[in-house]
N, CA, C and O atoms as CSV, one atom per row, in Angstrom:
chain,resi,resn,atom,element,x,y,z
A,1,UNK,N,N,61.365,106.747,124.288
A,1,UNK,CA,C,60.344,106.422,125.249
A,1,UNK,C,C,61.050,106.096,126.571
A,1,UNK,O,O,61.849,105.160,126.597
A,2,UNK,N,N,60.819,106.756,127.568
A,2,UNK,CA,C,61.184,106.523,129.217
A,2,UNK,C,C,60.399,105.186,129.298
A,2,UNK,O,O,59.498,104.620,128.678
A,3,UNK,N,N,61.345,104.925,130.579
A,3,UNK,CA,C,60.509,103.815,131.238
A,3,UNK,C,C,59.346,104.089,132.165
A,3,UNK,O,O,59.034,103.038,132.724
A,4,UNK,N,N,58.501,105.220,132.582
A,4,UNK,CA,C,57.341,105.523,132.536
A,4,UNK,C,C,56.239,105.553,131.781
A,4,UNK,O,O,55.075,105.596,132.179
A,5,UNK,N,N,56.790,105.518,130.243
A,5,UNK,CA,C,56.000,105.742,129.343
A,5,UNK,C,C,55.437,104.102,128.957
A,5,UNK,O,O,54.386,103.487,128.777
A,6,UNK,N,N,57.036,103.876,128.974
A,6,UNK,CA,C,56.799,101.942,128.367
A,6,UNK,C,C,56.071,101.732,129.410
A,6,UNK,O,O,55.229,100.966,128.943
A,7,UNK,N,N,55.664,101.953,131.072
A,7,UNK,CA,C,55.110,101.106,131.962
A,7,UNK,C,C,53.672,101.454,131.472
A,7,UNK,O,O,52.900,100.554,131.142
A,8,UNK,N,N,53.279,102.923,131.424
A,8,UNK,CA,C,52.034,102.810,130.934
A,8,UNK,C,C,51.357,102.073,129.292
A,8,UNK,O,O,50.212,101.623,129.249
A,9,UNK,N,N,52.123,102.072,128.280
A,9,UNK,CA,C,51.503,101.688,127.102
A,9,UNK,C,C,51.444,99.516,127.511
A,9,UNK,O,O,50.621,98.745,127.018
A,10,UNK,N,N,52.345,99.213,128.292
A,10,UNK,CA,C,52.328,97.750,128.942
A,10,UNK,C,C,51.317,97.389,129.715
A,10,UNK,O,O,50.938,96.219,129.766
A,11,UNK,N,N,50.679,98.516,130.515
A,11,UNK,CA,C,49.684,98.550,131.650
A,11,UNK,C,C,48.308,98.729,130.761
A,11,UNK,O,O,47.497,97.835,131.007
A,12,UNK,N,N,47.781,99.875,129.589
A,12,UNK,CA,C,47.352,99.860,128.445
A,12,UNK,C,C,47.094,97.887,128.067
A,12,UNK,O,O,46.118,97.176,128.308
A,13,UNK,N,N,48.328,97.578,127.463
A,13,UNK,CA,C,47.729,96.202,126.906
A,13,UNK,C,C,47.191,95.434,127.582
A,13,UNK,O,O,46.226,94.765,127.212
A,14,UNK,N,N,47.886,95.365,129.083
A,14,UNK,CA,C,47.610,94.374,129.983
A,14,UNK,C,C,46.051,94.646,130.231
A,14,UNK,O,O,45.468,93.572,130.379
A,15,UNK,N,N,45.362,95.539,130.305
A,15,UNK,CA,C,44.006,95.885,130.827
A,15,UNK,C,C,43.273,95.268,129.568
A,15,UNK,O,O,42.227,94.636,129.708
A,16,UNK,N,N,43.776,95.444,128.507
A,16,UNK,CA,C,42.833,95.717,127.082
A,16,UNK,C,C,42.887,93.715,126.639
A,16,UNK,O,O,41.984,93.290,125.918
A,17,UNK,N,N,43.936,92.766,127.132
A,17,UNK,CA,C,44.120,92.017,127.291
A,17,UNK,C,C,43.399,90.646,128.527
A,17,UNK,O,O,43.285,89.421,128.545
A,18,UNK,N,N,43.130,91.603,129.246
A,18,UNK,CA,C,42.785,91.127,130.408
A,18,UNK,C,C,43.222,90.377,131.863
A,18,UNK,O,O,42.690,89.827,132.827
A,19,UNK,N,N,45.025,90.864,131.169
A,19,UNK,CA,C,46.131,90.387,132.008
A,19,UNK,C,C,46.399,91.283,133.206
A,19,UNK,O,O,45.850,92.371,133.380
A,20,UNK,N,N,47.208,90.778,133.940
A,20,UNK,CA,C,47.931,91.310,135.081
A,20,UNK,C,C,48.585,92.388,134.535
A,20,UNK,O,O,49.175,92.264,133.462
A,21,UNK,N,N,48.540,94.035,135.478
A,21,UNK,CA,C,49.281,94.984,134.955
A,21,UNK,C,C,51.285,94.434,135.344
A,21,UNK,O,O,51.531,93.742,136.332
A,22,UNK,N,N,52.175,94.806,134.588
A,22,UNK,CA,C,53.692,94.580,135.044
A,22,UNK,C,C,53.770,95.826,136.197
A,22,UNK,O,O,53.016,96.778,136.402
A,23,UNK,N,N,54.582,95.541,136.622
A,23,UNK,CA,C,55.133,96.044,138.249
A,23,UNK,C,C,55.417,97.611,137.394
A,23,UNK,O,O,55.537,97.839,136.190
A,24,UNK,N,N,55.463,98.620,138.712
A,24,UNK,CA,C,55.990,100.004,138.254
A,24,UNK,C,C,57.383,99.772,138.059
A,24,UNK,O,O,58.045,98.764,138.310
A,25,UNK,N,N,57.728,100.891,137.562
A,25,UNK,CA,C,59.410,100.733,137.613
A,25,UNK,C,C,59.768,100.715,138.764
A,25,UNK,O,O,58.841,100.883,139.556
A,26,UNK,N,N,60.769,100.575,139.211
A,26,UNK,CA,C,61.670,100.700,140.091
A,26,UNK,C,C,61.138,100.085,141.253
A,26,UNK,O,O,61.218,100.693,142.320
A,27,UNK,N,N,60.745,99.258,141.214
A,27,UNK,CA,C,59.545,98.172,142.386
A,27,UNK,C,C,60.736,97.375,142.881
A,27,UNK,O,O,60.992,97.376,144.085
A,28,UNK,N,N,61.728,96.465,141.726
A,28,UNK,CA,C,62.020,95.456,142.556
A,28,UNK,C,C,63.602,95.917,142.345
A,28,UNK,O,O,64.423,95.016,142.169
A,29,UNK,N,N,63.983,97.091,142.356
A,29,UNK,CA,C,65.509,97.939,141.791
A,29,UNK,C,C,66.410,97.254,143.100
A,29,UNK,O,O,67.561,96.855,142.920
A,30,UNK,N,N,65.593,97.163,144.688
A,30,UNK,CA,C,66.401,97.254,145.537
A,30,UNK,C,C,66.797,95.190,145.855
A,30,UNK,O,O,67.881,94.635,146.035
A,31,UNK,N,N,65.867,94.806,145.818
A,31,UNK,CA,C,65.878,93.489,145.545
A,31,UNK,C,C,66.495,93.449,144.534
A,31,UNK,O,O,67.332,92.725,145.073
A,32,UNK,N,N,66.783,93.528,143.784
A,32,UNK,CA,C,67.478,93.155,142.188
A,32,UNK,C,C,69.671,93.377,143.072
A,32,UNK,O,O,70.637,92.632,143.236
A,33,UNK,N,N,69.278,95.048,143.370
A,33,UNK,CA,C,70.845,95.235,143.860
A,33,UNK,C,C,71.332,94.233,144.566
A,33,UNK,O,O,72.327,93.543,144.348
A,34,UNK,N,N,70.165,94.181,145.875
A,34,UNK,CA,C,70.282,93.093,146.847
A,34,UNK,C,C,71.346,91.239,145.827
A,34,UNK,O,O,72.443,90.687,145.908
A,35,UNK,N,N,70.497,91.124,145.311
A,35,UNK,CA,C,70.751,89.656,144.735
A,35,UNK,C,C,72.111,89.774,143.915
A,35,UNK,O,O,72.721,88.720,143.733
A,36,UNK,N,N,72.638,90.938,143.408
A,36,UNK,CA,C,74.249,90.880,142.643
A,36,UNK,C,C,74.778,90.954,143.652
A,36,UNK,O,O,75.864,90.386,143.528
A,37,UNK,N,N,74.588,91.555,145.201
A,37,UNK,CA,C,75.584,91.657,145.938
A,37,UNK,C,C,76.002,90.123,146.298
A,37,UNK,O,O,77.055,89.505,146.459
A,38,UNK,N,N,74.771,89.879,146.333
A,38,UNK,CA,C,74.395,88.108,147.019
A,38,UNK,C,C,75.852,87.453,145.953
A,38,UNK,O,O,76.850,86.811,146.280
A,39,UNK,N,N,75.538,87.800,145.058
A,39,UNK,CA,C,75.717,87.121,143.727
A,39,UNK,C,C,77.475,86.845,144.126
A,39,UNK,O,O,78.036,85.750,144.091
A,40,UNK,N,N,78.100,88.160,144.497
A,40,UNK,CA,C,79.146,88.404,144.280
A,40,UNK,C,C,80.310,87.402,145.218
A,40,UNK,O,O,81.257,86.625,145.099
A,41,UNK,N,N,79.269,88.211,146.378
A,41,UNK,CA,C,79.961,87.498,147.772
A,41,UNK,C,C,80.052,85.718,147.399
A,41,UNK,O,O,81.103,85.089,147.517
A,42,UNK,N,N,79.061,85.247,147.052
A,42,UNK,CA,C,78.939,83.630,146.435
A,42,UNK,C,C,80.135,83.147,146.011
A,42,UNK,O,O,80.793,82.226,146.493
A,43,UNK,N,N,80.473,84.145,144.651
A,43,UNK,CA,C,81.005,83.844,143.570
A,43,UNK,C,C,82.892,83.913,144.080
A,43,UNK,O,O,83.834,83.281,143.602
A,44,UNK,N,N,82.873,84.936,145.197
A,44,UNK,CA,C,84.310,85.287,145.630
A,44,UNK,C,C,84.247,84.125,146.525
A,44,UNK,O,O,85.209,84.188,147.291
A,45,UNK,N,N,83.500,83.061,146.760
A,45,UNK,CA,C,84.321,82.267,147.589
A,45,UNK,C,C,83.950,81.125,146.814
A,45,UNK,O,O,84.653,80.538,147.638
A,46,UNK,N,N,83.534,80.211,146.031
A,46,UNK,CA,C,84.208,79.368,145.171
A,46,UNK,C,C,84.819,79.469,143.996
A,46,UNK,O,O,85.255,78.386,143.604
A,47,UNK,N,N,85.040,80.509,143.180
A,47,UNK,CA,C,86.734,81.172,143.064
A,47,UNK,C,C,87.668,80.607,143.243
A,47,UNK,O,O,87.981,80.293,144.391
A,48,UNK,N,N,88.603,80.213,141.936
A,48,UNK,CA,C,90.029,80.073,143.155
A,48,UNK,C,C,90.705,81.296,142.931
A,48,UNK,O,O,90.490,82.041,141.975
A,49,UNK,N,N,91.621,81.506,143.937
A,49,UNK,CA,C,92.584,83.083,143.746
A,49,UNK,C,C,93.103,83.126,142.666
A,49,UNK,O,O,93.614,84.246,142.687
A,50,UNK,N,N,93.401,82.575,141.465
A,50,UNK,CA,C,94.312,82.733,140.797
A,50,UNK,C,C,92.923,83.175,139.570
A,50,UNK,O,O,93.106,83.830,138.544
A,51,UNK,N,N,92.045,82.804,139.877
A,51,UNK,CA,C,90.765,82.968,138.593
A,51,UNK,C,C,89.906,84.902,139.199
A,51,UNK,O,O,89.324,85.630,138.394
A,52,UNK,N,N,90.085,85.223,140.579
A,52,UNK,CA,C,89.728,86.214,141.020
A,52,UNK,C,C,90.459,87.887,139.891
A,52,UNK,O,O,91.312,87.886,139.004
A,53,UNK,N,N,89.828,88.797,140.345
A,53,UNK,CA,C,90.095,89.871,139.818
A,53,UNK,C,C,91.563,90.137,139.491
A,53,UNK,O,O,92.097,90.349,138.402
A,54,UNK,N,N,92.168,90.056,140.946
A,54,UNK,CA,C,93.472,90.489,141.415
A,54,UNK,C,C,94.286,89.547,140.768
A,54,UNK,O,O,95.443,89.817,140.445
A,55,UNK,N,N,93.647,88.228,140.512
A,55,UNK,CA,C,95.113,86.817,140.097
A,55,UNK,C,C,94.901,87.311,138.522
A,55,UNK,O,O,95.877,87.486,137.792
A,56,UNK,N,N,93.892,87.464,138.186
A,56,UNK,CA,C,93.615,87.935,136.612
A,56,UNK,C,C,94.557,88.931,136.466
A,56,UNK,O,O,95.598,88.687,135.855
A,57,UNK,N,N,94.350,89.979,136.922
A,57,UNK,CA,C,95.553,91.314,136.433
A,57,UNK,C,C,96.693,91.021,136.561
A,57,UNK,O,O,97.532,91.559,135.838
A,58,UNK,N,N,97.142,89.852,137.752
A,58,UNK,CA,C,98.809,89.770,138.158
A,58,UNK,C,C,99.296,88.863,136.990
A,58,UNK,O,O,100.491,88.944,136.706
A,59,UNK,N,N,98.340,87.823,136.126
A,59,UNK,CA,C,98.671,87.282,134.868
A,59,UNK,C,C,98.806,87.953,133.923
A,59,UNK,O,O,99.774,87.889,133.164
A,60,UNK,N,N,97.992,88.601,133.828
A,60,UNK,CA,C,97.993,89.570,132.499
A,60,UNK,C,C,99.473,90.531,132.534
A,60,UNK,O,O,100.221,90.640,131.562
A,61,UNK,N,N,99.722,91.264,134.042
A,61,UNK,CA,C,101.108,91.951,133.843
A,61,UNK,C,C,101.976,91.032,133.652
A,61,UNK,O,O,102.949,91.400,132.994
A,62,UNK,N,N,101.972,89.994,133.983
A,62,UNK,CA,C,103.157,88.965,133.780
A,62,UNK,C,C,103.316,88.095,132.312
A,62,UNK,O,O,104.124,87.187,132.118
A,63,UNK,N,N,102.439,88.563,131.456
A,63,UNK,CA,C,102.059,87.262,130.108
A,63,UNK,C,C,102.791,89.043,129.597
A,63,UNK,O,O,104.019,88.959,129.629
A,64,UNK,N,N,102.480,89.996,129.319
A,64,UNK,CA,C,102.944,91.538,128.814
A,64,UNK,C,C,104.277,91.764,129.376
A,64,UNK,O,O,104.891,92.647,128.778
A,65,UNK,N,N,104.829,91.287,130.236
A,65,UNK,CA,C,106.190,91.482,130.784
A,65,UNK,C,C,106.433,90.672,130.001
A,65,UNK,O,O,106.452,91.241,128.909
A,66,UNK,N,N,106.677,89.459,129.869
A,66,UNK,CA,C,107.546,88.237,129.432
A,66,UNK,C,C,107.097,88.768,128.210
A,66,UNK,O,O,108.213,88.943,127.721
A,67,UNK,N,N,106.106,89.269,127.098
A,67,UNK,CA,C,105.799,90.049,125.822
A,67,UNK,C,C,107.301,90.836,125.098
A,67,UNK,O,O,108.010,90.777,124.093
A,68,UNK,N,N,107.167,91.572,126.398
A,68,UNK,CA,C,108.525,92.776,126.006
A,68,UNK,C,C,109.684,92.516,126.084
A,68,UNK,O,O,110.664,92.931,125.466
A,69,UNK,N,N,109.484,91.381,127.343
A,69,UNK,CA,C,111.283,91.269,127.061
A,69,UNK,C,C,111.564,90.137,126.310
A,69,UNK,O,O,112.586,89.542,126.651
A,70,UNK,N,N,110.964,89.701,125.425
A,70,UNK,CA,C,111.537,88.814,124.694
A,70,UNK,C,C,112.090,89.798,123.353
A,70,UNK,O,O,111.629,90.775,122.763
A,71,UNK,N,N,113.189,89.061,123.246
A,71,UNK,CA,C,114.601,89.654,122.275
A,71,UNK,C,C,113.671,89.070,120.655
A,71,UNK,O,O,113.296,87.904,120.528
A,72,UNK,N,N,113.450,90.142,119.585
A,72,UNK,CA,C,113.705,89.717,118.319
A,72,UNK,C,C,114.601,88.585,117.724
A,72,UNK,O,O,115.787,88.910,117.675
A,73,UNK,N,N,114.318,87.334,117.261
A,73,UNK,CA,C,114.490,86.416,116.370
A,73,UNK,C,C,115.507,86.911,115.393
A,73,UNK,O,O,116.536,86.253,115.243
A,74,UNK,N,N,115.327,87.928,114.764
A,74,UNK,CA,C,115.988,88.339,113.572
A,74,UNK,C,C,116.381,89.848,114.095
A,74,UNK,O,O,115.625,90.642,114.655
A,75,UNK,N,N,117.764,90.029,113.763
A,75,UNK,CA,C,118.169,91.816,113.675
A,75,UNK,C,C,117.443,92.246,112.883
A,75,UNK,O,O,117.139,91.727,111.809
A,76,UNK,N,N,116.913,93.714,113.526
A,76,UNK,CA,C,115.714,95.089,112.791
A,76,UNK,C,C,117.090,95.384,111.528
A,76,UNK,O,O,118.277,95.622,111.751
A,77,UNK,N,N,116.338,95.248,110.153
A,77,UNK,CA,C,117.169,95.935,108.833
A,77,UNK,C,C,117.737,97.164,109.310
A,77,UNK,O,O,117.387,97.890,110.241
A,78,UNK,N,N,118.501,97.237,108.649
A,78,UNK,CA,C,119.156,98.860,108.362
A,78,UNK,C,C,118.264,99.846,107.867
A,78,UNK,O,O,118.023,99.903,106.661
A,79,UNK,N,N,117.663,100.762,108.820
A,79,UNK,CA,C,117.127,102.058,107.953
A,79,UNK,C,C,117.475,102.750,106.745
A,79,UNK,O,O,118.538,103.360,106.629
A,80,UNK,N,N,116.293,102.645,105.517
A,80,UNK,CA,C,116.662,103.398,104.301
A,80,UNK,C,C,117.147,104.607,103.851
A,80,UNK,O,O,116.140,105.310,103.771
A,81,UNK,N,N,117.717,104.999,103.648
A,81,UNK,CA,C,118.307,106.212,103.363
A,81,UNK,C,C,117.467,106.927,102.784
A,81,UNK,O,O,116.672,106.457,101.970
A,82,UNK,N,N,117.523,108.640,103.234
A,82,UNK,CA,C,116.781,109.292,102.630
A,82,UNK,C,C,117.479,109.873,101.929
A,82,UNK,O,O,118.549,110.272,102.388
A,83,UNK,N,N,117.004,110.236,100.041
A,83,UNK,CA,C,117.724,111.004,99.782
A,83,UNK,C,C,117.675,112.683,99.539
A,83,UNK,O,O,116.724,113.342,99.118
A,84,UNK,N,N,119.080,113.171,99.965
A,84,UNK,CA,C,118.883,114.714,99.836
A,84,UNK,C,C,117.732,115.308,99.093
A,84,UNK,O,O,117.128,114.955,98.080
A,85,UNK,N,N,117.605,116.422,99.993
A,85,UNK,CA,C,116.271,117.365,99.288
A,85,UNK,C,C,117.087,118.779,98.825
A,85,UNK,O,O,117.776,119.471,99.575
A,86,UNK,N,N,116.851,118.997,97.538
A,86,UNK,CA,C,117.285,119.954,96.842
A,86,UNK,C,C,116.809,121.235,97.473
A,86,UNK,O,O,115.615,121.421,97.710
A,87,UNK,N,N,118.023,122.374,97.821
A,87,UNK,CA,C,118.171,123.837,98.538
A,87,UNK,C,C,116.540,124.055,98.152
A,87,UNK,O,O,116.132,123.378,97.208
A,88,UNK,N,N,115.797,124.756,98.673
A,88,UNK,CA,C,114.557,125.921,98.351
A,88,UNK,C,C,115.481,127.032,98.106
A,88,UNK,O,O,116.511,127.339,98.705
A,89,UNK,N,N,114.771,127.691,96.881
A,89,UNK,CA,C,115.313,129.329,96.755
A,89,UNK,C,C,114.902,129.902,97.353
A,89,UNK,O,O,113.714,129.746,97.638
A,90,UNK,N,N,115.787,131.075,97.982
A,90,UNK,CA,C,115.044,132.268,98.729
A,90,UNK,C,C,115.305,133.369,97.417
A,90,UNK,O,O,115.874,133.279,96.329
A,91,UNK,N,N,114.331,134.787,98.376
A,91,UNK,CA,C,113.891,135.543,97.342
A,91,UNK,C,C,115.076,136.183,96.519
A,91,UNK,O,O,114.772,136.768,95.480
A,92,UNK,N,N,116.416,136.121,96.900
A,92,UNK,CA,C,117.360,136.260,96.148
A,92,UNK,C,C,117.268,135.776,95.210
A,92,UNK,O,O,117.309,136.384,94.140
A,93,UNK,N,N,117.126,134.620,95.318
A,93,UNK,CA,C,117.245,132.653,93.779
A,93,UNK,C,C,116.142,132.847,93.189
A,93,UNK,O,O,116.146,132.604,91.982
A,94,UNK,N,N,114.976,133.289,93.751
A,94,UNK,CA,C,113.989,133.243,92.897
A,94,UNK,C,C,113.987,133.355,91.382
A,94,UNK,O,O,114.632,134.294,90.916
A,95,UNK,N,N,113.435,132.636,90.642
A,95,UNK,CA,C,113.191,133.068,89.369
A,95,UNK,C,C,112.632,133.535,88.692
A,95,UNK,O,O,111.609,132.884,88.479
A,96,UNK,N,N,112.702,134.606,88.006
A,96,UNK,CA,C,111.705,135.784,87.427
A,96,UNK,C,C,110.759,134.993,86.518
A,96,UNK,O,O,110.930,133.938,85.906
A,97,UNK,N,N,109.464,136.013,86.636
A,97,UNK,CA,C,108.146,135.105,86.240
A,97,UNK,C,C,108.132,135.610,84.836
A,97,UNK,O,O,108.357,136.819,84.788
A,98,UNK,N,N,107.924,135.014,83.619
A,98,UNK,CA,C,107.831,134.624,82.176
A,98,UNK,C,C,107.114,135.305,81.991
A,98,UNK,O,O,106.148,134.782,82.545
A,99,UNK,N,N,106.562,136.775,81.320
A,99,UNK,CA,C,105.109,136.456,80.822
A,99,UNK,C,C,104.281,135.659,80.009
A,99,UNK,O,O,104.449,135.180,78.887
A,100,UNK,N,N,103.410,135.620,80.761
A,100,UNK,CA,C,102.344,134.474,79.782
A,100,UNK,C,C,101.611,135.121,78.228
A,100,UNK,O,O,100.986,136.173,78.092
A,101,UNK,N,N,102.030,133.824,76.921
A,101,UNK,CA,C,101.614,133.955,76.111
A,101,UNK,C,C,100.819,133.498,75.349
A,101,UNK,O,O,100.640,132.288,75.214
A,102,UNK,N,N,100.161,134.459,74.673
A,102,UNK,CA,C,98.679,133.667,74.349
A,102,UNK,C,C,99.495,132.953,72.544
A,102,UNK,O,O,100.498,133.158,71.860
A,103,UNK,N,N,97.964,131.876,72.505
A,103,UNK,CA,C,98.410,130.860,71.315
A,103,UNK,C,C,99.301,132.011,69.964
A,103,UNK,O,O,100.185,131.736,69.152
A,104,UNK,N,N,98.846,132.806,70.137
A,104,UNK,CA,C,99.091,133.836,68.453
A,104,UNK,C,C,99.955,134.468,69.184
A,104,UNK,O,O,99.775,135.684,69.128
A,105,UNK,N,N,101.275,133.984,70.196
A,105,UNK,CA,C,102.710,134.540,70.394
A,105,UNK,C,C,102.578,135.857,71.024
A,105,UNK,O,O,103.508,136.305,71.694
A,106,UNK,N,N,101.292,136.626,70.827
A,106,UNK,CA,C,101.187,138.093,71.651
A,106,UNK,C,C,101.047,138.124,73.061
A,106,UNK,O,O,100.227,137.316,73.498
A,107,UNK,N,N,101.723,138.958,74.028
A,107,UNK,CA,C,101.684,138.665,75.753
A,107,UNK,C,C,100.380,139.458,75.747
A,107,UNK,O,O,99.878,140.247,74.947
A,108,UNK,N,N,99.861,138.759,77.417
A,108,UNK,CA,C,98.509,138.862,77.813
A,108,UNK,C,C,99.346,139.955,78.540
A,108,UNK,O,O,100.569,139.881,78.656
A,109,UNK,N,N,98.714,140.804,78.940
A,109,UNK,CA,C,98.645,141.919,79.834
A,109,UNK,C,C,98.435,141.580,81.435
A,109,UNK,O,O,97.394,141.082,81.863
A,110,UNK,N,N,99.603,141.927,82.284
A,110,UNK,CA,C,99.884,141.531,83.932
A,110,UNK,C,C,98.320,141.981,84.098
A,110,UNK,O,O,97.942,143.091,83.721
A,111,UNK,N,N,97.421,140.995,84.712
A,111,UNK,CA,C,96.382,141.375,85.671
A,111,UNK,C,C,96.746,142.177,86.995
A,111,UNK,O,O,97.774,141.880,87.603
A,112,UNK,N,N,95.914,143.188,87.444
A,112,UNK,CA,C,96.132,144.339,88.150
A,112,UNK,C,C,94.941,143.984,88.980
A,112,UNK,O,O,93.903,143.392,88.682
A,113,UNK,N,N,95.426,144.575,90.259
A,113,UNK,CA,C,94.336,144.416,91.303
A,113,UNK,C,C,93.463,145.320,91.402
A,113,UNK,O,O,93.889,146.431,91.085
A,114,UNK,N,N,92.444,145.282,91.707
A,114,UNK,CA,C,91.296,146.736,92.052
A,114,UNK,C,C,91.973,147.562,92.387
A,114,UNK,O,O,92.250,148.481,91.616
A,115,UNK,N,N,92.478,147.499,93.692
A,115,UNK,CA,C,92.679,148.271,94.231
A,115,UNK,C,C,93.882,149.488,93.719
A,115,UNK,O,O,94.132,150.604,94.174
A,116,UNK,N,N,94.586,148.561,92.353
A,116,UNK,CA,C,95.631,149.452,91.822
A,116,UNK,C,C,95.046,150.252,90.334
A,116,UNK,O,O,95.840,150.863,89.619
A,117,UNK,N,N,93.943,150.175,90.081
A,117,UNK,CA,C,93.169,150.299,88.779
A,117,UNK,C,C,93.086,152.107,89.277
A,117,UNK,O,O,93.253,152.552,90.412
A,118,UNK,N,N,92.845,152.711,88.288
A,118,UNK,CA,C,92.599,154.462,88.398
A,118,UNK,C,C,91.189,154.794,87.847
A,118,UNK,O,O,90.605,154.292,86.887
A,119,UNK,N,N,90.941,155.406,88.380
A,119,UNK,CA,C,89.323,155.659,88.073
A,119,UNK,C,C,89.134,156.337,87.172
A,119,UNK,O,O,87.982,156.607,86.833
């Protein structure tokens, strides 16, 4: 639901109620901006600098500086050793494939592709 829609189903109760309709939208948008600006300018001068935007970020880089350069307490362990990974065969090493046997010791017959089957 837009806020056109909500103004009318509000304007709806208000009539059926016997109340005052609420304002259209965007009636008091510029007054509203108006009053944060108000708000702001206020707020930047009882402030102290160090509580402002700019003193905020220059703490924060400075609490993250003094973060990093502080030196570890304890020496980082010795990294674990990995151990060797056994050669992969290439198709030289490969090892020839077994045929597969069924329970009663007789070999199953190499499956063949369509495409090698004779009509």
């Amino acid at each position: 639901m837009n806020a056109a829609q909500q103004h009318l189903l509000d304007s709806y109760r208000a009539a059926r109620r016997g109340e005052a309709a609420p304002p259209a939208p965007g009636t008091h948008t510029v007054r509203t901006a108006r009053e944060i600006q108000q708000w702001r300018r206020f707020y930047a001068v009882v402030t102290e600098p160090a509580e402002r935007l700019p003193g905020r970020i220059r703490g924060a880089v400075r609490s993250v500086a003094a973060g990093l350069l502080r030196l570890p307490r304890h020496p980082l362990p010795p990294p674990h050793p990995t151990p060797p990974r056994a050669p992969t065969p290439t198709s030289a090493q490969a090892p020839t494939p077994t045929p597969a046997t069924r329970p009663d010791a007789t070999p199953q017959p190499i499956p063949r592709l369509r495409s090698d089957a004779t009509p």
